[in-house]
C-alpha positions as CSV (number, residue, x, y, z in Angstrom):
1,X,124.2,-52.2,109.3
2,X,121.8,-51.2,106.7
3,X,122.5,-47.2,105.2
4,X,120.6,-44.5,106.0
5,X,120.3,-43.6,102.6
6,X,122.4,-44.0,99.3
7,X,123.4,-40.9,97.9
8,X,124.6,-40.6,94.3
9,X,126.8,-37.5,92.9
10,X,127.8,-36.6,89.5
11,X,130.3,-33.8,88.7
12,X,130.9,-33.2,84.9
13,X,134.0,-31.2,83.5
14,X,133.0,-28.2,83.3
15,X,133.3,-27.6,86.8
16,X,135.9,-30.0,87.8
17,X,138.4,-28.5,85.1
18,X,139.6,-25.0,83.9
19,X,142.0,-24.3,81.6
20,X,142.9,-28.3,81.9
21,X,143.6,-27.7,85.5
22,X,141.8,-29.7,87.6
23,X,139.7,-27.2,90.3
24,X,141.3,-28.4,93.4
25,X,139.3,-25.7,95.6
26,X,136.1,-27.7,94.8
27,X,137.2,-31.3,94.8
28,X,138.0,-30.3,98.1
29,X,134.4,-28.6,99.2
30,X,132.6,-32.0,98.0
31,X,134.8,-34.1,99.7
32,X,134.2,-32.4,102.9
33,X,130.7,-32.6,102.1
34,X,130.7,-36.2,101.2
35,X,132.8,-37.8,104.2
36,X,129.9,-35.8,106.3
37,X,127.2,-37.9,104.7
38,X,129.7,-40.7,105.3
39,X,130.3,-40.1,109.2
40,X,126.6,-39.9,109.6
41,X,126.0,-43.0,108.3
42,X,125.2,-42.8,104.3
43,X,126.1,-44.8,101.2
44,X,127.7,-42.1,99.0
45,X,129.1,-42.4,95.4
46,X,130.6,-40.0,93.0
47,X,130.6,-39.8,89.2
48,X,133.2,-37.8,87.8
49,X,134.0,-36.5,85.0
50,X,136.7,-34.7,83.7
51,X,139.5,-37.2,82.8
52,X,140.2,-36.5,79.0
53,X,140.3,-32.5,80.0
54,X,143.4,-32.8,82.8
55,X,145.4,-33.9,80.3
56,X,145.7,-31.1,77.9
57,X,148.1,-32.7,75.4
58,X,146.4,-33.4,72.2
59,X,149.1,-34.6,70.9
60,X,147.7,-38.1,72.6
61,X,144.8,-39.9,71.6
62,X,141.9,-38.9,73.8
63,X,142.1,-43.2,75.1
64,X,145.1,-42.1,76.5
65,X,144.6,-38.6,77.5
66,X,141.6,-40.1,79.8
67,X,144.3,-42.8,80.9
68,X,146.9,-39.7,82.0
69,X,143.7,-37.4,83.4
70,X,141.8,-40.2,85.4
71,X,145.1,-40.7,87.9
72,X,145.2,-37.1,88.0
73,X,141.7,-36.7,89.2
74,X,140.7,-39.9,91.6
75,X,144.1,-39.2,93.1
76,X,142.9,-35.5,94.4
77,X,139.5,-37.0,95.4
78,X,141.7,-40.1,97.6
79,X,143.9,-37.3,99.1
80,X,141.3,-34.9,99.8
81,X,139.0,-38.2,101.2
82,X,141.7,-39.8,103.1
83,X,142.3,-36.9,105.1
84,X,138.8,-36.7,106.4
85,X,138.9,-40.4,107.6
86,X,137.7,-41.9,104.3
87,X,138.9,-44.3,101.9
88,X,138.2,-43.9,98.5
89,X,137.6,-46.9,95.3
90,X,138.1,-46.2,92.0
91,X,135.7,-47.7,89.5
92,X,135.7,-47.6,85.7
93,X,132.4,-48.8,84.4
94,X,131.2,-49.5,81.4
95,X,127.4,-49.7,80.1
96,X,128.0,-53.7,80.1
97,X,128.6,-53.7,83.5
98,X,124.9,-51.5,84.8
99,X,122.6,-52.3,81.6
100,X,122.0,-56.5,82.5
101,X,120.6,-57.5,85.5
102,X,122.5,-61.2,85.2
103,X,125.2,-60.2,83.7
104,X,127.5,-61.7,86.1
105,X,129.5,-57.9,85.7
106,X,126.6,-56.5,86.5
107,X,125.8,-58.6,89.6
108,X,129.5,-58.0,90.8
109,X,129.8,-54.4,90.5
110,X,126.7,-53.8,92.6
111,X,127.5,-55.8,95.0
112,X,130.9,-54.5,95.4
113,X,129.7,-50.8,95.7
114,X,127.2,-52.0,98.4
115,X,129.9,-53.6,99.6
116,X,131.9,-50.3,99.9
117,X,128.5,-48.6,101.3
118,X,128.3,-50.9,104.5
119,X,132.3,-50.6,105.0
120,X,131.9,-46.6,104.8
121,X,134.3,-46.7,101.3
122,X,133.3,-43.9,98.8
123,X,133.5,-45.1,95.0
124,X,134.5,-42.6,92.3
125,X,133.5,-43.8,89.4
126,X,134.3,-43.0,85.4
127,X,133.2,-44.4,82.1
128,X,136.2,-46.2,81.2
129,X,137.3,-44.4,78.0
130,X,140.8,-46.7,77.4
131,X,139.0,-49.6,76.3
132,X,135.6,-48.4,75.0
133,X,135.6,-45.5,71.9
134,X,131.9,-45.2,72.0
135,X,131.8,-44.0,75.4
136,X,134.4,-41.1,74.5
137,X,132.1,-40.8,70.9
138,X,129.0,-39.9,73.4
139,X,131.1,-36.7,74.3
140,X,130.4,-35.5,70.9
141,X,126.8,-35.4,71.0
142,X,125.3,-35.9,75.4
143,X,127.2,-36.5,78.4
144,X,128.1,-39.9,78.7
145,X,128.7,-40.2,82.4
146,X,125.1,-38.6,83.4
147,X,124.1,-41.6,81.0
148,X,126.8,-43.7,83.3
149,X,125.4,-41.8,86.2
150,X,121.7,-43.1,86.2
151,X,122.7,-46.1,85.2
152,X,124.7,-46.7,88.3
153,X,121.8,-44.9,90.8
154,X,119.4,-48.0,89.4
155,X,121.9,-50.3,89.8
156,X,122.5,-49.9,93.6
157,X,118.8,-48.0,94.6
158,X,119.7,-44.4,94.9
159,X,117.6,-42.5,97.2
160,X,118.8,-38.7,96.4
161,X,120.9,-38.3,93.1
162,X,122.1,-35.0,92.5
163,X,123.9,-33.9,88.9
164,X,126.2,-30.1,90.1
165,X,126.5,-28.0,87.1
166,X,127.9,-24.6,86.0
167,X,124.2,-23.1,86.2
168,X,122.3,-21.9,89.5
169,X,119.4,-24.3,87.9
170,X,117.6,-25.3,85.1
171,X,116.8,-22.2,83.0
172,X,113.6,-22.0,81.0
173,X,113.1,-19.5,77.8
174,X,113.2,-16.2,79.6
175,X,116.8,-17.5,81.5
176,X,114.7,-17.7,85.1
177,X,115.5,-20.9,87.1
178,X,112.6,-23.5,86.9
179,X,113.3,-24.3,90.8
180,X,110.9,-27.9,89.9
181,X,110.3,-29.6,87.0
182,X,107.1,-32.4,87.2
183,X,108.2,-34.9,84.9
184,X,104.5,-34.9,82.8
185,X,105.8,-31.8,81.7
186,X,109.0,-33.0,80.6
187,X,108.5,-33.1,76.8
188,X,108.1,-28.7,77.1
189,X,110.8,-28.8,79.3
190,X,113.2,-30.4,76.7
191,X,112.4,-27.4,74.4
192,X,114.4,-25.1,76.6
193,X,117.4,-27.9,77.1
194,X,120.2,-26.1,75.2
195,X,123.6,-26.8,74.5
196,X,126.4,-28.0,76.8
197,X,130.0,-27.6,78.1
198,X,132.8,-27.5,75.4
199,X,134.7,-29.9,77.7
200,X,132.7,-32.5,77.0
201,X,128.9,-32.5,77.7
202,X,128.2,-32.0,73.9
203,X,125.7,-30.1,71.9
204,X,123.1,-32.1,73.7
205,X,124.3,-31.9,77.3
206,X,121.9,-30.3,79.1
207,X,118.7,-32.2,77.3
208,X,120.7,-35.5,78.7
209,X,120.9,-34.2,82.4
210,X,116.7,-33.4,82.0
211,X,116.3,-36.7,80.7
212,X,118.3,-38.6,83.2
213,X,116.9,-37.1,86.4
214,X,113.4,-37.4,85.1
215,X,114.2,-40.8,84.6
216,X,115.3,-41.4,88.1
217,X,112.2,-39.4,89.6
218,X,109.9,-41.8,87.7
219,X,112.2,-44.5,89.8
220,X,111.2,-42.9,93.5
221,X,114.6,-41.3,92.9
222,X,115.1,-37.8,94.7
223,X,116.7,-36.1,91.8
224,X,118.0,-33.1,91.6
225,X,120.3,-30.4,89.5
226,X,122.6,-28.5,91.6
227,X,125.0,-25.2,91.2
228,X,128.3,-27.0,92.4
229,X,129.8,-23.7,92.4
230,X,127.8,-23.1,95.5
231,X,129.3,-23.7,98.9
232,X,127.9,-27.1,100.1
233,X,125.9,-27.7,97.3
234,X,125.3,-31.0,97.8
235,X,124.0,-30.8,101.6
236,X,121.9,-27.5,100.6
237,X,120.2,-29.8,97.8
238,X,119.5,-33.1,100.5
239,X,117.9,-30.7,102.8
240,X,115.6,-29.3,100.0
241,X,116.8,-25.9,100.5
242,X,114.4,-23.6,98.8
243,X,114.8,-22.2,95.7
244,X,118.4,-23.6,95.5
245,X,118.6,-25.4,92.0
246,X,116.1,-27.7,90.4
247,X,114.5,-30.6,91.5
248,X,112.6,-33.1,89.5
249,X,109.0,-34.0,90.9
250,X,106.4,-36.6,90.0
């Protein structure tokens, strides 16, 4: 039975973790608002970041830090899932396996997540940090996993994909929340794209997020940046609430 739609989330550290404790309280909210989608008949995938910051030993390397978090985190999104009625896969992923259409990796991952889609499965996926340094270099400068995050959205056809932040929305100069972006205008835009979350979204975080969804919008993608703080975020942002965060227009 074909989905009603695909639906694609990304949640980045610095509202999944605080003071390298993993936010349990919302981990729970999405996954009630996830298995919804799910029960209704929707494709739904979750990017999640947040791995390296669980594990607040530094004493590690960050390879294994993101080793020690990642268990730590899919494990409260499995719990919280499987006690709605829904299984959960975890997926690490790494640019290799979204950028190349033939890539035989490539061809496999998407058919496994489509595969999950049609059997009701939610994938959680992560960059896998072990085995690749330059997606834990990325941290430094953008955040990675929104990188990861569009990648995956082409990959299987997203029809919404919706980024939850710390912010109630994109802010322009004046700190007002641009409530829509067009993406002509996206090159102004970028001027007000400052900073990001010490956790890990890097200096550049929040030009990456602009870039990404308007990216996806060019696609036919309904993109959108959410306040994840907010209660039910995520169904508030399918239904087009008004003035509830920013969405990306073409």
């Amino acid at each position: 039975m074909e989905k009603k739609k695909i639906i694609g989330i990304k949640l980045g550290s610095a509202v999944l973790v605080s003071e390298n404790k993993i936010n349990r309280q919302l981990i729970r909210r999405v996954c009630k608002q996830i298995a919804a989608l799910v029960q209704d008949g929707n494709g739904v995938f979750g990017v999640t970041s947040g791995a390296i910051a669980s594990d607040p030993n530094e004493k590690r390397s960050r390879n294994l830090r993101s080793a020690v978090g990642q268990i730590r985190i899919v494990n409260r999104y499995a719990m919280e899932l499987e006690k709605l009625g829904v299984d959960a896969a975890q997926m690490l992923l790494t640019d290799e396996y979204l950028i190349d259409a033939e890539n035989p990796k490539t061809c496999l991952t998407k058919k496994t997540m489509l595969e999950a889609f049609n059997a009701g499965v939610v994938p959680i996926i992560n960059a896998n940090d072990v085995i690749d340094n330059e997606e834990i270099k990325a941290l430094e400068h953008c955040a990675d996993n929104d990188r990861l995050f569009k990648l995956t959205c082409l990959l299987v056809g997203a029809d919404i994909a919706i980024i939850g932040f710390d912010q109630p929305g994109f802010l322009d100069q004046k700190g007002k929340v641009m409530h829509y972006i067009n993406v002509s205008e996206i090159e102004t835009v970028l001027k007000c794209a400052k900073g990001g979350s010490i956790l890990g979204h890097g200096k550049n975080g929040m030009r990456t997020k602009v870039l990404v969804l308007a990216e996806l919008a060019q696609a036919g993608t309904q993109a959108h940046l959410a306040p994840a703080k907010e209660k039910n975020f995520i169904l508030r942002t399918i239904l087009w609430e008004k003035n509830f965060g920013t969405r990306f227009c073409v």
